[in-house]
N, CA, C and O atoms as a DFTB+ gen file, in Angstrom:
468 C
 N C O
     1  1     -11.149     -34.490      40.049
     2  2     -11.396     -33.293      39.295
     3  2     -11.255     -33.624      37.809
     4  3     -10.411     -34.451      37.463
     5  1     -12.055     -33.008      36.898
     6  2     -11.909     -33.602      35.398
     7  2     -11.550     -31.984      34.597
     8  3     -11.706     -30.920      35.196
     9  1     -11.118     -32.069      33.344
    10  2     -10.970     -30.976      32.674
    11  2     -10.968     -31.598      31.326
    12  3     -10.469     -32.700      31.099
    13  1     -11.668     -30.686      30.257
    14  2     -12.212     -31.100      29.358
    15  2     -11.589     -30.684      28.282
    16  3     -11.293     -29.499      28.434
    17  1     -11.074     -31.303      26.747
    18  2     -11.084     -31.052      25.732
    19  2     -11.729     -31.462      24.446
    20  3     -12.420     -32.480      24.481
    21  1     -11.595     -30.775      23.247
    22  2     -12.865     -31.239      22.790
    23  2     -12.606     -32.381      22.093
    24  3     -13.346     -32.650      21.146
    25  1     -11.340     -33.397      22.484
    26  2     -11.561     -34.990      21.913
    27  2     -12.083     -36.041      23.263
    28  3     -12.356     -37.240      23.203
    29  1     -12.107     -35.126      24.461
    30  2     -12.187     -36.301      26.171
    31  2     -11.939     -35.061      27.031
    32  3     -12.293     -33.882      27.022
    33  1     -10.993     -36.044      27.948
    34  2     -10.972     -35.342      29.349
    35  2     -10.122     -35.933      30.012
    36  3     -10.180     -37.146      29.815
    37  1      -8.992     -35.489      31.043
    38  2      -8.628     -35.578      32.121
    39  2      -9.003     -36.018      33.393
    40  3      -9.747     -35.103      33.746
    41  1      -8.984     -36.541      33.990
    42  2      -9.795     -37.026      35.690
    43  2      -8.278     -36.950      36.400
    44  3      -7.484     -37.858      36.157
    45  1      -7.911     -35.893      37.245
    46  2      -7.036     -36.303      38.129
    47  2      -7.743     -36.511      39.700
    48  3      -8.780     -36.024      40.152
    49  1      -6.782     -37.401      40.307
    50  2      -7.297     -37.232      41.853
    51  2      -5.819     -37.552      42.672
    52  3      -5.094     -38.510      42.406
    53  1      -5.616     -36.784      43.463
    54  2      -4.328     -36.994      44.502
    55  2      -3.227     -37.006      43.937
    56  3      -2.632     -35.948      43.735
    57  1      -2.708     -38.230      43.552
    58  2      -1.392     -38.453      42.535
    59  2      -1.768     -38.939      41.384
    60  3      -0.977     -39.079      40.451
    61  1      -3.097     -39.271      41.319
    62  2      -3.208     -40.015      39.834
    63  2      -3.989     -39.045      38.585
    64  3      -5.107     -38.537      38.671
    65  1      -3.252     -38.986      37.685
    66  2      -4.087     -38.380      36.614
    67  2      -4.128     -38.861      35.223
    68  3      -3.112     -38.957      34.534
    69  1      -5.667     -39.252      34.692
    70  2      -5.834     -39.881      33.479
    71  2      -6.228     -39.070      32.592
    72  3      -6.916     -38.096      32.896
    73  1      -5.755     -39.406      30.988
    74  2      -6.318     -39.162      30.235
    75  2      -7.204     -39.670      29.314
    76  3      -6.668     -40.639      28.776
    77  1      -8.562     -39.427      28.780
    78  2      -9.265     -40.388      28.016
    79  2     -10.253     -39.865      27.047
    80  3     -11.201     -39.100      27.229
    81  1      -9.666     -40.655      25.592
    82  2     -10.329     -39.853      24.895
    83  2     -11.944     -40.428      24.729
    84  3     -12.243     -41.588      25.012
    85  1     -12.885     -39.464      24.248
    86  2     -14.699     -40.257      24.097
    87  2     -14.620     -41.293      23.054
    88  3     -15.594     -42.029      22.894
    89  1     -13.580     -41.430      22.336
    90  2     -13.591     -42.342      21.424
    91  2     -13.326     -43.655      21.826
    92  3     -13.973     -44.608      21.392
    93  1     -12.222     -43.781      22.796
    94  2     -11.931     -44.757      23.342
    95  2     -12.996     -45.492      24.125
    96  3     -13.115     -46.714      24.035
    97  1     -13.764     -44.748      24.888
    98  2     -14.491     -45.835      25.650
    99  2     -15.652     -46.509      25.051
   100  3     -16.456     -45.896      24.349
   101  1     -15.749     -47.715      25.308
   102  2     -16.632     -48.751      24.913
   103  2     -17.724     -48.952      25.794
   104  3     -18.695     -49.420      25.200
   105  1     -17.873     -48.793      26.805
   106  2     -18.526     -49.372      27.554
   107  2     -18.876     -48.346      29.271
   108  3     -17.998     -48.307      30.133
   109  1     -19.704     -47.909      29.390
   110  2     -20.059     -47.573      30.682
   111  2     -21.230     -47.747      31.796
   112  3     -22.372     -47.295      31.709
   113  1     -20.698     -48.484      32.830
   114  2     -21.446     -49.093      33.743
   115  2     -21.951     -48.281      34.873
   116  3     -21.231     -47.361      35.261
   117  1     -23.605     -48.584      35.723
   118  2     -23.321     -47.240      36.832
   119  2     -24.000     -49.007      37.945
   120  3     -24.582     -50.049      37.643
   121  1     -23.494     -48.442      39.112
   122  2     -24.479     -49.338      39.696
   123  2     -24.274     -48.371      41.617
   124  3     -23.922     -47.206      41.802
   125  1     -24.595     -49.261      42.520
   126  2     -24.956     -48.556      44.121
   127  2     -24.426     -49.103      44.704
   128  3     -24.543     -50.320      44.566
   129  1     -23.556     -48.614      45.669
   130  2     -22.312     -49.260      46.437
   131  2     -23.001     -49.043      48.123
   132  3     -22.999     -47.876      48.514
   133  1     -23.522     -50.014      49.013
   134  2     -24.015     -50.075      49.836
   135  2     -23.413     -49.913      50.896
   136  3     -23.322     -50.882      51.650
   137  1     -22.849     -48.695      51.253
   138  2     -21.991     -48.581      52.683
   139  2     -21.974     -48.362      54.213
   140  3     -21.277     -47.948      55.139
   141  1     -23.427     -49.010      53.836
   142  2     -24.000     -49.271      55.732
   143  2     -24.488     -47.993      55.667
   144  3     -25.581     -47.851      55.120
   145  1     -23.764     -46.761      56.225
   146  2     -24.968     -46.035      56.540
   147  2     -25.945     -45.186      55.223
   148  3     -27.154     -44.978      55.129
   149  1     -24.649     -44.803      54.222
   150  2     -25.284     -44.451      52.832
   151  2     -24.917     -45.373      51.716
   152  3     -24.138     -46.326      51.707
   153  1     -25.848     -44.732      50.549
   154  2     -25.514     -45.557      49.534
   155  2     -24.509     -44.646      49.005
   156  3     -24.219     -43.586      49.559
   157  1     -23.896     -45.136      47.753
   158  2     -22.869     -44.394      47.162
   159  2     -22.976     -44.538      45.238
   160  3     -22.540     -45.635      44.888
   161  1     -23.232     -44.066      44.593
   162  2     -23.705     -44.034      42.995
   163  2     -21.852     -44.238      42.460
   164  3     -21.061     -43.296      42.414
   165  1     -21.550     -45.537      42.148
   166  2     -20.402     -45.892      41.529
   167  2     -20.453     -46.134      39.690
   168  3     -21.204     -46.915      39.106
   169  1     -19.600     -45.375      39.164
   170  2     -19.515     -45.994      37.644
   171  2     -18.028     -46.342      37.318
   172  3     -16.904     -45.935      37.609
   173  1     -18.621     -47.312      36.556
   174  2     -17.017     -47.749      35.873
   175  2     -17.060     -47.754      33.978
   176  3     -17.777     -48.353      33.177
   177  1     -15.992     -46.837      33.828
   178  2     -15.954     -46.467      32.709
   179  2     -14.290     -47.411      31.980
   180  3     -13.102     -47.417      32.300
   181  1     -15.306     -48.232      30.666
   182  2     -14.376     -49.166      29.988
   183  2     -13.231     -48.629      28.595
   184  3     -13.747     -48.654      27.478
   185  1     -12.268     -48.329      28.652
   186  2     -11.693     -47.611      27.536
   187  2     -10.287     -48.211      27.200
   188  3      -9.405     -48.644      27.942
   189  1     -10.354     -48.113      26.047
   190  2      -9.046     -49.258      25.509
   191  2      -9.176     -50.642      26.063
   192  3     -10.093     -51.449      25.914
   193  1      -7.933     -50.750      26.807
   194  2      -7.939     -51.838      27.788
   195  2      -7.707     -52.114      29.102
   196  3      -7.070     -52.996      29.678
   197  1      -8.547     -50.904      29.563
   198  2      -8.988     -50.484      30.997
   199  2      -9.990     -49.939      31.671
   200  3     -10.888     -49.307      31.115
   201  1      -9.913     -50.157      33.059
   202  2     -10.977     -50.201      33.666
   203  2     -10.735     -48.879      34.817
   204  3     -10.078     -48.935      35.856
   205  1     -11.454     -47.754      34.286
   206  2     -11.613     -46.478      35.573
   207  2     -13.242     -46.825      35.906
   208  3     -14.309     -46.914      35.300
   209  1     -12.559     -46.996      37.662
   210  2     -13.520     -46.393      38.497
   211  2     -13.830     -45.457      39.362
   212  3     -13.174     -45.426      40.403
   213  1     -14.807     -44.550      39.168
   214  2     -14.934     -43.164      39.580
   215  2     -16.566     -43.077      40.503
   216  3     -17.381     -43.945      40.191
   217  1     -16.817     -42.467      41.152
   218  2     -18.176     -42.214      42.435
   219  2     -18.375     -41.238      42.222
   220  3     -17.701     -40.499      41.504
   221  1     -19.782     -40.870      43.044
   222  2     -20.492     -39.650      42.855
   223  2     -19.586     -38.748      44.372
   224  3     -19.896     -37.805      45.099
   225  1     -18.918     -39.262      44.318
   226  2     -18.104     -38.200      45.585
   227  2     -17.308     -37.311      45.086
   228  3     -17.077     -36.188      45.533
   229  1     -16.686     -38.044      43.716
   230  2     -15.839     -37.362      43.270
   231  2     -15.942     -35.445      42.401
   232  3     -16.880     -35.056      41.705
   233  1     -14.808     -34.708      42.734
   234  2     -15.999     -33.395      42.651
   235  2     -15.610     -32.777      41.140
   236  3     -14.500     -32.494      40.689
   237  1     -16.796     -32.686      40.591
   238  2     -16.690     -32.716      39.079
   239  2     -17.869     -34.005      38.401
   240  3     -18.234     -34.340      37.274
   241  1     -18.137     -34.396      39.677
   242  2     -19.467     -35.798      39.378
   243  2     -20.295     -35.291      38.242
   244  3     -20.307     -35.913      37.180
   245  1     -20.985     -34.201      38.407
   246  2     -22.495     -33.956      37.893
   247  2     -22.067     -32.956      36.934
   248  3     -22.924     -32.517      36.167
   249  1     -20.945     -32.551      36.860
   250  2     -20.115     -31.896      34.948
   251  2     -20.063     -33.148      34.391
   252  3     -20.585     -33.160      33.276
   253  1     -19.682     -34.077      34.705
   254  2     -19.108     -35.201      33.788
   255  2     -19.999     -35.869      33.353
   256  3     -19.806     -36.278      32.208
   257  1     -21.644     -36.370      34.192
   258  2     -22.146     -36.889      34.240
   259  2     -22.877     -35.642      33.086
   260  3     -23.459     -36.372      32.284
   261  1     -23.004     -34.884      32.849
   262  2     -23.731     -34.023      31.654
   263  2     -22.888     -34.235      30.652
   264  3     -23.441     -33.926      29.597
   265  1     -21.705     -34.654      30.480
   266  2     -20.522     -34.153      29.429
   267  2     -20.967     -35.607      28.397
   268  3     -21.280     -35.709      27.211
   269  1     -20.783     -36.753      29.690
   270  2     -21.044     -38.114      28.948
   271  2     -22.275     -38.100      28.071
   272  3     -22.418     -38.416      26.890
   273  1     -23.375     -37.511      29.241
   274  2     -24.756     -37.859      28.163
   275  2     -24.912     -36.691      27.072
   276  3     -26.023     -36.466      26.591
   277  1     -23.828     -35.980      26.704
   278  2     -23.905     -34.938      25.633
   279  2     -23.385     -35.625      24.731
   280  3     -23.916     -35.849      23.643
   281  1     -22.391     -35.992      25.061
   282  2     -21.371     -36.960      24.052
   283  2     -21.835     -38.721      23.579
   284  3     -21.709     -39.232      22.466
   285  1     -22.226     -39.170      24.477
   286  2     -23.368     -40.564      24.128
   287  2     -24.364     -40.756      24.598
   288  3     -24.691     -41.416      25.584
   289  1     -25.333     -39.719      23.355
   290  2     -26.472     -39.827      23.069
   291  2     -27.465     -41.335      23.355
   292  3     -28.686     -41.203      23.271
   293  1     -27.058     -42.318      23.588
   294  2     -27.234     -42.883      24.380
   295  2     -27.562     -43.677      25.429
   296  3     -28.100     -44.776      25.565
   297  1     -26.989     -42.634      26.313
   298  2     -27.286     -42.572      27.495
   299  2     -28.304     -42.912      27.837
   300  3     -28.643     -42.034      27.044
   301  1     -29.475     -43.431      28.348
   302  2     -30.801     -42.811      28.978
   303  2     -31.031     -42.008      29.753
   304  3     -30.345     -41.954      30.774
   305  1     -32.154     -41.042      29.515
   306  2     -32.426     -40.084      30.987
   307  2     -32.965     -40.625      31.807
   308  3     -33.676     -41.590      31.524
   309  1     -32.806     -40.164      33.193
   310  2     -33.424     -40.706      34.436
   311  2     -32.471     -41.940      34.580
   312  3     -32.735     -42.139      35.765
   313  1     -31.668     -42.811      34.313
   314  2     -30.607     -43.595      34.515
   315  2     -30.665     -43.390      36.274
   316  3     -31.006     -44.416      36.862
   317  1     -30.461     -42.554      36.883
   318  2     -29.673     -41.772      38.259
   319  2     -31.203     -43.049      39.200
   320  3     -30.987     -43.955      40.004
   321  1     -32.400     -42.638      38.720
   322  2     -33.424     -42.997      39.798
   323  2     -33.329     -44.506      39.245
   324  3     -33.513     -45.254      40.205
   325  1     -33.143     -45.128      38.238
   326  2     -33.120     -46.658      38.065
   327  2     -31.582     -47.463      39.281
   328  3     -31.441     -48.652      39.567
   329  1     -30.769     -46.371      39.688
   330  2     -29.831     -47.343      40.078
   331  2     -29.939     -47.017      41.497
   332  3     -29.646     -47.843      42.362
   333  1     -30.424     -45.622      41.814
   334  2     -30.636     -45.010      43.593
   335  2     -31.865     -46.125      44.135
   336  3     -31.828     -46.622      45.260
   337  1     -32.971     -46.423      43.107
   338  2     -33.868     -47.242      43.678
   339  2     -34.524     -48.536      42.851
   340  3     -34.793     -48.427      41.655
   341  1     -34.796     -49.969      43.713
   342  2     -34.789     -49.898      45.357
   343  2     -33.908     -50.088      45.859
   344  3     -33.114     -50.871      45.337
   345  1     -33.619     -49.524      47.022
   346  2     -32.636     -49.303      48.715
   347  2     -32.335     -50.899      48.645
   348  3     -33.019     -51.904      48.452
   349  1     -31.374     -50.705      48.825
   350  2     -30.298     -52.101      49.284
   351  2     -29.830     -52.965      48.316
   352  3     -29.228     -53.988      48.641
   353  1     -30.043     -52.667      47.139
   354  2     -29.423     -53.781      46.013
   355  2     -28.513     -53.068      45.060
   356  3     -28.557     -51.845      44.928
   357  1     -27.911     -53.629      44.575
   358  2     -26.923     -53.209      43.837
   359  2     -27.252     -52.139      42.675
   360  3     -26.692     -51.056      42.512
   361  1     -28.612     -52.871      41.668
   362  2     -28.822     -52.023      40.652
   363  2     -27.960     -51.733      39.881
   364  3     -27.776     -50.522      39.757
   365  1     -27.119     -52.624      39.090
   366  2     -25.905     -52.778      38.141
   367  2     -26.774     -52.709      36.580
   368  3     -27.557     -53.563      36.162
   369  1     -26.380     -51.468      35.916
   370  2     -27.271     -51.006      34.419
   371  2     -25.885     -50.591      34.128
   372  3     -25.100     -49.978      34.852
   373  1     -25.659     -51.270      32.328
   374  2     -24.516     -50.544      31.714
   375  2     -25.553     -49.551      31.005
   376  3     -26.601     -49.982      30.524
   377  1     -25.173     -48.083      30.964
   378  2     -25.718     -47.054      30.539
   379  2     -25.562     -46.602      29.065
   380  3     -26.390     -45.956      28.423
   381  1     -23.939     -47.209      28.494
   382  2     -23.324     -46.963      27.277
   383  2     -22.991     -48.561      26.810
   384  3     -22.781     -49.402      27.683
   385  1     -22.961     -48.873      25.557
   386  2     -22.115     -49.793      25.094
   387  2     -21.711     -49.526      23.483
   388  3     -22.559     -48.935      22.814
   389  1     -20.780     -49.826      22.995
   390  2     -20.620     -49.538      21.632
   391  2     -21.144     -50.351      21.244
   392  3     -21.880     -50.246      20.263
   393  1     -20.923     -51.566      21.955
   394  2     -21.109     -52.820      21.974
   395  2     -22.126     -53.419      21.809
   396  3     -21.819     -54.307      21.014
   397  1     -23.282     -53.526      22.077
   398  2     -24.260     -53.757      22.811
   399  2     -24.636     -55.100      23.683
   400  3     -25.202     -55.210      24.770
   401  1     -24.198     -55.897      22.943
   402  2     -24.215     -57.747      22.537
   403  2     -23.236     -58.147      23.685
   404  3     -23.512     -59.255      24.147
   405  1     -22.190     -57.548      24.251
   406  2     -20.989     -57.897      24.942
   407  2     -20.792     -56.864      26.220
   408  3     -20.674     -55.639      26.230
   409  1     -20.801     -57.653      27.096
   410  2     -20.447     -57.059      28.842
   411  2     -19.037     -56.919      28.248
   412  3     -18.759     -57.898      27.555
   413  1     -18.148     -56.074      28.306
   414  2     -16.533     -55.985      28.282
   415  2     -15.726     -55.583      29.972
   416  3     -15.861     -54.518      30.575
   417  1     -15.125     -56.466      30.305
   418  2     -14.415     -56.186      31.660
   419  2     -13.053     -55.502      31.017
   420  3     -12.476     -55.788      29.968
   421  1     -12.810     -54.723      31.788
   422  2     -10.800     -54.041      31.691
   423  2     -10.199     -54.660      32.387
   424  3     -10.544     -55.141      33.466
   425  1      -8.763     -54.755      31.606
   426  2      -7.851     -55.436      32.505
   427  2      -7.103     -54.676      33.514
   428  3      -6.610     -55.317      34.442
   429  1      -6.941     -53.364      33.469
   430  2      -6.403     -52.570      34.441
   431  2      -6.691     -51.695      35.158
   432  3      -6.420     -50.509      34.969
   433  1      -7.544     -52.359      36.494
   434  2      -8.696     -52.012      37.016
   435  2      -7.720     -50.618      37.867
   436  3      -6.690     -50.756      38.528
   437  1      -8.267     -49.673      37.643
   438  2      -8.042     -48.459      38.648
   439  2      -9.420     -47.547      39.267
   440  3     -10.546     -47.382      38.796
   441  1      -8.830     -47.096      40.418
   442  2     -10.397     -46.865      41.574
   443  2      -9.832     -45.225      42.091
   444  3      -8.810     -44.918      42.703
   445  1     -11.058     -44.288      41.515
   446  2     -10.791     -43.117      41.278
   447  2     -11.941     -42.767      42.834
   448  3     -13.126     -42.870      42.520
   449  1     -11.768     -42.487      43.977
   450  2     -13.115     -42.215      44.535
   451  2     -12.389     -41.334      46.063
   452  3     -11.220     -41.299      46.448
   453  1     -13.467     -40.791      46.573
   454  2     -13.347     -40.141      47.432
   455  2     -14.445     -40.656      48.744
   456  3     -15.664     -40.531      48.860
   457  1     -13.433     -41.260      49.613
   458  2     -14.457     -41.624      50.837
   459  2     -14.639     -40.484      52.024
   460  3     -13.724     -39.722      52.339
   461  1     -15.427     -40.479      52.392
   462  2     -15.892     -39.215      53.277
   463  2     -16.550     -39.919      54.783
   464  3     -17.161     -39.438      55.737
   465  1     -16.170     -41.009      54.502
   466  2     -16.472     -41.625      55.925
   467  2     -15.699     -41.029      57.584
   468  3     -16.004     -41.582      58.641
C-alpha cells in the first residue's frame, strides 16, 4: 500500500514500511518475472543506497505507477507493452535514470511483493 506526500511516499506491506523521497531515487528499472503459469510486471526502484523491489500485485500498483510518470517526466509512455511483450523473456528497460550513462545496483536489496499463487 503507498501513501503520498508532496516530497515522496510511503510503501508499507505486512511489517515493512518505507519511506522515499522523489528526490532520492536515481534510477528505475521495470522488467517480467516468468512464473510458469503467469507473467508478473516487476520494478526495482534505486534510491540513496538502496534497492526496493515492488510488483504489479502489489495494491496501489497503477496509483504509483501514475504518481512516478507525473513526477519523472521521463518516463516513457507505453513502457507497460515494451516489457509485457514478447511472452517469455525477461524484457529488462530502466524507465528512469538521473543518470543516464550508468546502470546503478543498491546495496540493500529489499523485495516488496505479493504472491497470489
Amino acid at each position: 500500500m503507498f501513501q503520498y506526500n508532496p516530497s515522496g511516499f510511503t510503501v508499507s506491506y505486512e511489517n515493512i514500511s518505507i519511506d522515499i523521497m522523489w528526490k532520492d531515487i536515481s534510477q528505475i528499472s521495470v522488467f517480467k518475472r516468468d512464473l510458469f503459469t503467469i507473467d508478473r510486471i516487476d520494478m526495482d526502484i534505486v534510491y540513496r543506497d538502496k534497492l526496493l523491489s515492488i510488483s504489479e500485485d502489489l495494491p496501489g500498483w497503477d496509483q504509483f505507477i501514475q504518481k512516478a510518470s507525473e513526477t519523472f517526466r521521463k518516463i516513457p509512455e507505453g513502457w507497460e507493452a515494451n516489457v509485457v511483450l514478447p511472452p517469455f523473456t525477461k524484457n529488462l528497460s530502466t524507465i528512469y535514470s538521473r543518470f543516464p550513462d550508468f546502470i546503478l545496483m543498491g546495496k540493500a536489496p529489499r523485495l516488496i511483493s505479493v504472491d497470489r499463487s
